[in-house]
C-alpha positions in Angstrom: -4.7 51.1 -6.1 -5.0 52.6 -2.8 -3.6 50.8 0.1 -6.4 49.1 1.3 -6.6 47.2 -1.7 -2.8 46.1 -1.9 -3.1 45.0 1.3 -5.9 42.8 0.6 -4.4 41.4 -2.6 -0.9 41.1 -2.2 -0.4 37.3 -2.4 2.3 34.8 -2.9 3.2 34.6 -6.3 5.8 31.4 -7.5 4.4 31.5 -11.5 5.9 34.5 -13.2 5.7 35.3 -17.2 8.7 36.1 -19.3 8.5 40.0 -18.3 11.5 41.5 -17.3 10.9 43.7 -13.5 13.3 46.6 -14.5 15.9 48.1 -12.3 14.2 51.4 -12.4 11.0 49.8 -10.9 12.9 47.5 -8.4 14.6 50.8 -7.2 11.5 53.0 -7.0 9.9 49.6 -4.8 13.1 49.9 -2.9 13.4 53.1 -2.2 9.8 53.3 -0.6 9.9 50.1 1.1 13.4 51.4 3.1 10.8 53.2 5.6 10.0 50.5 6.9 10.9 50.7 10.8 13.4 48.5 12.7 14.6 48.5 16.0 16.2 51.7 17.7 15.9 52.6 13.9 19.3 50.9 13.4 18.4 50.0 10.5 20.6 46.6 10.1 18.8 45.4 7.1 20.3 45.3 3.6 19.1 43.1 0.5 21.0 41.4 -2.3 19.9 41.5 -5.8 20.3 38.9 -7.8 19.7 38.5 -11.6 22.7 35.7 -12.6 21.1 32.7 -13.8 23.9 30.3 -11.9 23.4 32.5 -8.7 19.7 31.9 -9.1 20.3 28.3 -9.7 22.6 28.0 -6.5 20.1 29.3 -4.2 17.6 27.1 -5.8 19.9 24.2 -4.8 20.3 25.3 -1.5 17.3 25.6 -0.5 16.5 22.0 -1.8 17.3 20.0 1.5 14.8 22.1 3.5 11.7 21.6 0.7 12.2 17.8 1.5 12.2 18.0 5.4 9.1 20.3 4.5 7.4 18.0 2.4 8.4 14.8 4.4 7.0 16.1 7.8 3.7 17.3 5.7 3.1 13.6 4.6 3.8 12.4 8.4 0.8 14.8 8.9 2.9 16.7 11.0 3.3 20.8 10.8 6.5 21.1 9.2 9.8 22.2 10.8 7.7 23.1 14.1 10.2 24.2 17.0 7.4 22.9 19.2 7.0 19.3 19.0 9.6 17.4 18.0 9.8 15.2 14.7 8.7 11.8 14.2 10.4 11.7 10.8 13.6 10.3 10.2 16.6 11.6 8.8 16.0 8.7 6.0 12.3 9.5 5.0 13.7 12.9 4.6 16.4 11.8 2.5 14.0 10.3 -0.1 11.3 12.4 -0.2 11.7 14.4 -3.6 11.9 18.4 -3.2 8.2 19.8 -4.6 9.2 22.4 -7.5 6.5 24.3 -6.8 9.0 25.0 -3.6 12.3 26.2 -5.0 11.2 26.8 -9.1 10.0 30.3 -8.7 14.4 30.9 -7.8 15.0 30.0 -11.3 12.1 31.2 -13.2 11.6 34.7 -11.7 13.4 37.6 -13.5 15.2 38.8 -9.8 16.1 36.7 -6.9 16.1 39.1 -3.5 18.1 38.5 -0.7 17.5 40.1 3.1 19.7 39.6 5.6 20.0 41.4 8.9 22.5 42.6 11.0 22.7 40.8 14.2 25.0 43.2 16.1 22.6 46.2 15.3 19.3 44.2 16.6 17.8 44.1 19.9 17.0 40.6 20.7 14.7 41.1 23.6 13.9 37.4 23.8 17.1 35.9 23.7 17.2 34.1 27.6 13.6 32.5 26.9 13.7 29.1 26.8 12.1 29.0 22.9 13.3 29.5 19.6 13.9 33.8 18.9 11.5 35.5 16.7 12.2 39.1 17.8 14.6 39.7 15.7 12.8 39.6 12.7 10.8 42.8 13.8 14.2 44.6 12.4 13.7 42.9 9.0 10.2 41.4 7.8 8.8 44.7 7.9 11.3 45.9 5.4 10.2 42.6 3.3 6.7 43.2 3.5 7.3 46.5 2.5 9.1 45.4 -0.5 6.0 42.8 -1.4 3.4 45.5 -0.9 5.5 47.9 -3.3 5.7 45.1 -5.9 1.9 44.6 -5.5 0.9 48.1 -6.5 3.6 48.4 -9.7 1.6 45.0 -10.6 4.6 42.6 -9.5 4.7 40.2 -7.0 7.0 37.1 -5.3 6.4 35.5 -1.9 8.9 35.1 1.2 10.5 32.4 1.3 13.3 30.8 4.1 13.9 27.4 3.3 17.2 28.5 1.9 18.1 29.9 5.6 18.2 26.5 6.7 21.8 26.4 4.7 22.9 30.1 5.8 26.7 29.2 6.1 26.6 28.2 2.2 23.8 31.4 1.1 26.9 33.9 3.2 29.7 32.3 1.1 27.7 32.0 -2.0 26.5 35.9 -1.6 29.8 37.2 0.3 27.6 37.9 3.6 29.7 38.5 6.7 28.5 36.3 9.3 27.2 38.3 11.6 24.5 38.9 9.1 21.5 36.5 9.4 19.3 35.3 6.4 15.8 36.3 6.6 14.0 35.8 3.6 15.1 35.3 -0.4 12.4 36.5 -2.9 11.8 36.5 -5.8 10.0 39.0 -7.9 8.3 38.6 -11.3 5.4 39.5 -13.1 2.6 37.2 -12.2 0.9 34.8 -14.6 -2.1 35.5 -12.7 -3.1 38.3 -10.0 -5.2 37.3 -7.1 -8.0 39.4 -6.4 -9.4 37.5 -3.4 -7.6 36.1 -0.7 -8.6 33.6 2.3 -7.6 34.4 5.6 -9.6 34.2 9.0 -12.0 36.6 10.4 -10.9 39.6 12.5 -13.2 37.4 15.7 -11.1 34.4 15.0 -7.9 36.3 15.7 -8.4 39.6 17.9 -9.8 39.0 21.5 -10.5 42.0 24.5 -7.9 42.5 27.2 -6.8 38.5 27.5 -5.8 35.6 24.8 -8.7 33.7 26.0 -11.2 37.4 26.3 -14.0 37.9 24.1 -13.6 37.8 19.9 -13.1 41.6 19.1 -15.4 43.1 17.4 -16.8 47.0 16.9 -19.6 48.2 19.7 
């Protein structure tokens, strides 16, 4: 598959059949994806594997509470956990809204559970006196992830990123022995697919690249 095509199909997969993803392949998927690039090339990125069934479980668990603040602010027809505009939905609502499986199963059902964390003392956060919430930070890790899913695309595996379970960080670090100085990106999991995607939706290259300004001309060749 060459990498046009992986980049075109790599998708997020939660439904995973009983095959096992073998060390030897997770390693080989690892050891490519490490070249991914990171800030100053400091590379403050590591990732936990996890096969243990109650470890699995636990993270599950954890990241329960988000899934229902998720799903509760989805049925207020509001765009969930937005950092923007603040919620109309209680604390209550929250509370009683049941956690969608399709959410937090793929934890227990996927042969390996990854865990990325970054190292915050190792990563330039250029936006950190803005007035909003930080994404920069991430340009030290999600690369790394991406990397990781693209690998696991072309050895016909796949997962999906998911970070509800950051919302409970204190309790993933003392679950997972992370120091914490070490922020919780992303936990995947990894499994062979019930069913590959071939053909993904996303929107054209007008409806997201403009000329010289956000508000310029759709880009698009001469």
């Amino acid at each position: 598959m060459n990498l046009d095509d992986v980049m075109r199909t790599t998708f997020s997969a939660r439904d995973y059949t009983a095959e096992d993803l073998p060390d030897s392949v997770l390693y080989q998927i690892l050891d490519n994806a490490r070249f991914a690039p990171s800030g100053g090339n400091r590379q403050g990125n590591r990732v936990i594997v996890v096969r243990e069934a109650d470890t699995k479980e636990a993270l599950a668990r954890l990241a329960e509470p988000a899934a229902k603040r998720y799903m509760a602010q989805i049925e207020a027809g509001e765009n969930p956990w937005n950092a923007v505009n603040p919620t109309a939905v209680s604390e209550q609502q929250i509370e009683a809204t049941r956690a969608p499986a399709r959410l937090i199963d793929s934890f227990r059902h996927a042969p390996v559970v990854l865990v990325f964390v970054v190292d915050l003392c190792v990563v330039a956060s250029m936006d950190q006196y803005l007035s909003r919430i930080g994404v920069i930070s991430g340009a030290s890790i999600y690369p790394f992830v991406w990397n990781v899913l693209l690998g696991a695309r072309q050895a016909g595996f796949g997962g999906t990123i998911t970070t509800l379970a950051a919302a409970e960080e204190p309790k993933v670090q003392s679950l997972l022995g992370i120091p914490e100085h070490f922020a919780v990106a992303a936990v995947v999991p990894l499994g062979r697919p019930v069913k590959q995607l071939t053909r993904l939706t996303r929107k054209p290259v007008a409806a997201i690249a403009t000329r010289e300004r956000f508000d310029g001309a759709a880009f698009a060749p001469e």
